[in-house]
Each structure stands twice: as structure tokens, then as C-alpha cells.
C-alpha positions as CSV (number, residue, x, y, z in Angstrom):
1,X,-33.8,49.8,-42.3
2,X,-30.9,47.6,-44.4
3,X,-27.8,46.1,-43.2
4,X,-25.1,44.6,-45.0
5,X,-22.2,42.3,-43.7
6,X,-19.0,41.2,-46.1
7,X,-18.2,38.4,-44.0
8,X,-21.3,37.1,-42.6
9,X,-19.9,34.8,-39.2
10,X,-23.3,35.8,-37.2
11,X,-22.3,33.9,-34.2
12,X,-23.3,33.8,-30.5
13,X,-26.7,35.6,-29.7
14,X,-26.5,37.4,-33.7
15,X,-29.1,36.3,-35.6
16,X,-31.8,36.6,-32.3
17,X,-30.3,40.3,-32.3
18,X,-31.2,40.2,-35.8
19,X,-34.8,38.5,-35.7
20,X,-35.1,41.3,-32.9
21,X,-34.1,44.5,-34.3
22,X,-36.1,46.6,-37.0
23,X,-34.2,45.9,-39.5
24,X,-35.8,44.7,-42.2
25,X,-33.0,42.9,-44.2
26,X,-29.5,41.9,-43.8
27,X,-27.6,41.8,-46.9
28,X,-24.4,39.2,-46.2
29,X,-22.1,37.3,-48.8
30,X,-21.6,33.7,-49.0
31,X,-17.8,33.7,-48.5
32,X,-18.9,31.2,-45.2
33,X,-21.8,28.8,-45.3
34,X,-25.3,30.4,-44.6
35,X,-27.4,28.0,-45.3
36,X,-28.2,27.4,-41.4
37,X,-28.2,30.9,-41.2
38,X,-30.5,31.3,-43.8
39,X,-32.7,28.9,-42.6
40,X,-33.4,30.1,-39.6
41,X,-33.9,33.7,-40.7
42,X,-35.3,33.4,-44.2
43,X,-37.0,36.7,-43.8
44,X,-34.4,38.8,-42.6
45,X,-31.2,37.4,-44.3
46,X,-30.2,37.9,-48.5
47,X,-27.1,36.0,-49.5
48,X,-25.6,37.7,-52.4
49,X,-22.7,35.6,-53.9
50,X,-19.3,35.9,-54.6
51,X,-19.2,33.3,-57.5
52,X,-18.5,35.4,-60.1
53,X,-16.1,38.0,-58.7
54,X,-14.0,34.9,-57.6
55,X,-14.4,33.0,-61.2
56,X,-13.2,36.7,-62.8
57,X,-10.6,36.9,-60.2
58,X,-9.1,33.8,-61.0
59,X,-9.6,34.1,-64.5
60,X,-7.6,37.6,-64.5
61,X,-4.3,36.0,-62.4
62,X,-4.5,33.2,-64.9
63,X,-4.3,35.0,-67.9
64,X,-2.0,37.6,-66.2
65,X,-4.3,40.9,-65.8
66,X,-5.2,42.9,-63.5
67,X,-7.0,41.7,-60.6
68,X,-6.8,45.5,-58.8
69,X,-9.0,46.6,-61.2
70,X,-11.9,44.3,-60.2
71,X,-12.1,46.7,-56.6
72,X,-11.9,50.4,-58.0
């Protein structure tokens, strides 16, 4: 079983919900730290990161093009 997670905050009793369920990996971006997260659930937890979306992003507005397009 996967999970993914756009904003990954995992607070309170999360990541023991986590360790505990049967899910075998939760998919979460980097948009907050994670590497405490990570840490403590190296098994369970897969960063994937938003680097380059946000370097083409801010590329796009500087040269003026569409950003929109990035998300459809």
C-alpha cells in the first residue's frame, strides 16, 4: 500500500501512525524540512523534491511565460 502527501507537516502522533500502519511507503515533498522526519522513518518515508518545478517556475515569471502551464 502507497501514500503520498503534498505538504508533508506529519505532526503530533503521525509518523508512529505511520511506522504502525501497512503502508509500505509514504511519498511526501520537501516543501517543509524532513530531514527529522526522514530520520526517524527512513523505511517508510520518500522525499521527492520540488527543486526543479520551483527553479522552472521562477525561471517562467522571469522571462515572462507561462507558469499555468507547468500544472496542466
Amino acid at each position: 500500500m502507497l501514500a503520498a502527501g503534498v505538504h508533508g507537516i506529519l505532526s503530533g502522533p503521525a509518523l508512529q501512525r505511520i511506522a504502525d500502519s501497512p503502508m509500505e511507503m509514504v511519498l511526501i515533498t520537501n516543501t517543509t524540512p524532513v530531514d527529522e522526519k526522514l530520520a526517524r522513518l527512513p523505511d517508510k518515508l520518500r522525499p521527492l523534491s520540488v527543486a526543479s518545478l520551483l527553479g522552472e517556475a521562477i525561471r517562467r515569471i522571469h522571462e515572462n511565460s507561462s507558469v499555468s502551464s507547468l500544472f496542466v
